[in-house]
C-alpha positions in Angstrom: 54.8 39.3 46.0 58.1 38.3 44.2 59.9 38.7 47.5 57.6 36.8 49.5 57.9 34.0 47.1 61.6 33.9 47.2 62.1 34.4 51.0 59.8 31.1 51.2 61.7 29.1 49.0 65.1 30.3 50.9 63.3 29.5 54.5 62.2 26.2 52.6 65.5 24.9 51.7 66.8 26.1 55.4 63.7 23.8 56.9 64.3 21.1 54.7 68.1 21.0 55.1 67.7 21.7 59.0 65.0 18.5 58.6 67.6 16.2 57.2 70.4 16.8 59.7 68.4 15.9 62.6 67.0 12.6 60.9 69.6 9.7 60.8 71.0 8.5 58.1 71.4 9.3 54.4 68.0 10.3 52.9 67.8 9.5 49.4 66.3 12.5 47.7 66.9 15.5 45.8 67.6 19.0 46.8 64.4 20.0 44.7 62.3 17.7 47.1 64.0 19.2 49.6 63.1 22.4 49.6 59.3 21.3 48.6 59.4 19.7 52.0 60.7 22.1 53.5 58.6 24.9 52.4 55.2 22.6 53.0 57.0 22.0 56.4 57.0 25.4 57.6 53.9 26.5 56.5 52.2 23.4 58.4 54.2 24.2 61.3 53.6 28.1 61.4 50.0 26.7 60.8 49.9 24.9 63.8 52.0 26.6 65.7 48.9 29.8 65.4 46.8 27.2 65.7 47.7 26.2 68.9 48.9 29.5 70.7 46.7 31.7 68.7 49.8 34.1 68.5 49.6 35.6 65.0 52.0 39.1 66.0 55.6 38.2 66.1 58.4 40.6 66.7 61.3 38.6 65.0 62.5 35.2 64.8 59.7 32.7 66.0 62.0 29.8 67.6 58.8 27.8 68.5 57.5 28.3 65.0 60.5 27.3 63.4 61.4 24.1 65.3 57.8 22.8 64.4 58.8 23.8 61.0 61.9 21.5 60.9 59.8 18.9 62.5 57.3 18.3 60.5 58.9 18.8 57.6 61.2 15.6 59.1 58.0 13.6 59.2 57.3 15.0 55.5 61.0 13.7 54.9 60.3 10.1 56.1 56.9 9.8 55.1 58.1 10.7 51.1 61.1 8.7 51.7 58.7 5.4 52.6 56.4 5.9 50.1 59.3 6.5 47.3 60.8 3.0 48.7 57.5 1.1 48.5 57.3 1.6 45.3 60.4 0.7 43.9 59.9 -2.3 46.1 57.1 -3.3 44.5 59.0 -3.0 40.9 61.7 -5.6 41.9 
């Protein structure tokens, strides 16, 4: 259990940081966020990527899994990013 937890939270942080290279610009959040997104990322993804190929047995790396990973946690990125910005927008 302990090392499930911990490989998720290092596959998280790979996702998230894979998620922010491929989006331009600078993103202005935390590493903590980050890996949050990251980890919500790939579980969607992996989620969906069953979903829609119905392929649960893996022998290794799952590329397809892993891109859809990285891009929805992208879409996580943005969508945080915009909502963060709206409300500090509405403060000024």
């Amino acid at each position: 259990m302990l090392t499930t937890i911990i490989v998720t939270v290092i596959l998280g942080a790979i996702i998230g940081a894979l998620a922010r290279l491929v989006l331009p610009g600078k993103q202005n959040i935390s590493t903590l966020v980050t890996v949050i997104l990251g980890i919500l990322g790939a579980l969607i993804g992996s989620w969906l990527y069953t979903a829609i190929s119905g392929n649960e047995d893996t022998s290794g790396i799952d590329w397809i899994a892993l891109i859809i990973g990285v891009i929805v946690a992208a879409l996580l990125i943005v969508l945080y990013e915009r909502v963060i910005a709206g409300r500090a927008t509405r403060r000024v």
